[in-house]
PLY file of the C-alpha trace (Angstrom):
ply
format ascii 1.0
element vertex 77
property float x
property float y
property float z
element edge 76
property int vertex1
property int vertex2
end_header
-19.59 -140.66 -14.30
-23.17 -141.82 -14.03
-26.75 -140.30 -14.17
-28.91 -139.39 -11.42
-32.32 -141.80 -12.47
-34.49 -139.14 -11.43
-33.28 -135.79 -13.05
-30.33 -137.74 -15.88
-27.77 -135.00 -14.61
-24.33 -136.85 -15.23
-22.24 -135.96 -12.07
-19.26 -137.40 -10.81
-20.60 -137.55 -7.31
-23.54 -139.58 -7.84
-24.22 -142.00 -4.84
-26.05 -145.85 -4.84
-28.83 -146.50 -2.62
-30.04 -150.11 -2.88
-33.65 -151.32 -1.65
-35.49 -154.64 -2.48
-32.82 -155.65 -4.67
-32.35 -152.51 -6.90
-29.44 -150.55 -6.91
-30.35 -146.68 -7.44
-28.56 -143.51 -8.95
-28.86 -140.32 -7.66
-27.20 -136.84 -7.94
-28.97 -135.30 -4.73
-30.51 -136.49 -1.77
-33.59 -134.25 -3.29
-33.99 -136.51 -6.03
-33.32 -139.48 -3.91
-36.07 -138.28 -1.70
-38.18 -137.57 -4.62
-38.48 -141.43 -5.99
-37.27 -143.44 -2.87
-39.54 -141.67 0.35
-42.42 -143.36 1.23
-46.10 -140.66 0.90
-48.42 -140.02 3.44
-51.92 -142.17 3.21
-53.78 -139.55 4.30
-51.98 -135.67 3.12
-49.55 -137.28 0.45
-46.23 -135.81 1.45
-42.49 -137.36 1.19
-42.22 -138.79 4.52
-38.52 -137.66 4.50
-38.65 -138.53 9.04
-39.90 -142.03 10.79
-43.32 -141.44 10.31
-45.85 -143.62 11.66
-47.34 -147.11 10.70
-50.85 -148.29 11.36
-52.51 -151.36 9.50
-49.55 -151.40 6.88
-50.21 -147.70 5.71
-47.59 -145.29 6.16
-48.29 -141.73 7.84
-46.02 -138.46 7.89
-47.64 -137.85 11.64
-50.30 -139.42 14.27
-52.85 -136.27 13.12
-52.67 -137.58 9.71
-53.31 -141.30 10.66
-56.09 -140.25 12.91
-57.48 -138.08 10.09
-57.69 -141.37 8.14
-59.46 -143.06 10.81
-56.24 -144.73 13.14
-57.11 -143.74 16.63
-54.02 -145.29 18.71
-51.67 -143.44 17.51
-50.24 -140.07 19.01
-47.69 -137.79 18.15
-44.84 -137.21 21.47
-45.63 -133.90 23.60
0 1
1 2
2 3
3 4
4 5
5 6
6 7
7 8
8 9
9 10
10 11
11 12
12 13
13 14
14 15
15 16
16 17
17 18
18 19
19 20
20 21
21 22
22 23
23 24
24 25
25 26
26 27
27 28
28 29
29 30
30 31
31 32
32 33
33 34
34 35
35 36
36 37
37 38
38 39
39 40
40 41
41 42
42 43
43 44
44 45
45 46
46 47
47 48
48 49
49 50
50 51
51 52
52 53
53 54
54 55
55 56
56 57
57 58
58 59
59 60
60 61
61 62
62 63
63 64
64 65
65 66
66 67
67 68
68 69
69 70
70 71
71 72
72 73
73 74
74 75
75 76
């Protein structure tokens, strides 16, 4: 068994997610989100979706990036 890194629950279905080299633990795809989703510049949520990208900054939606100044950006109708 291992440990989930967030939470240290040792579970027998823990699951590996790798990213820039590092090999994470996790018990849940909560505490995966928890430590591995990017936040929103502008409203500081888990950007658990795409999201958007403007000038290397990472947005949960177009109204946030435009709230923090982007003005290309727009969410689909």
């Amino acid at each position: 068994m291992a440990k989930c890194e967030l939470c240290g629950n040792d579970y027998d279905k823990t699951f590996e997610l790798r990213k820039d080299g590092k090999t994470h633990v996790f018990d849940s795809f909560e505490c995966a989100i928890a430590v591995m989703a990017p936040q929103c510049e502008h409203c500081g949520c888990k950007i658990v979706g795409h999201g958007v990208e403007a000038g290397g900054k990472m947005f949960c939606c177009a109204h946030c990036a435009r709230e923090s100044g982007e003005s290309k950006l727009r969410d689909r109708g």
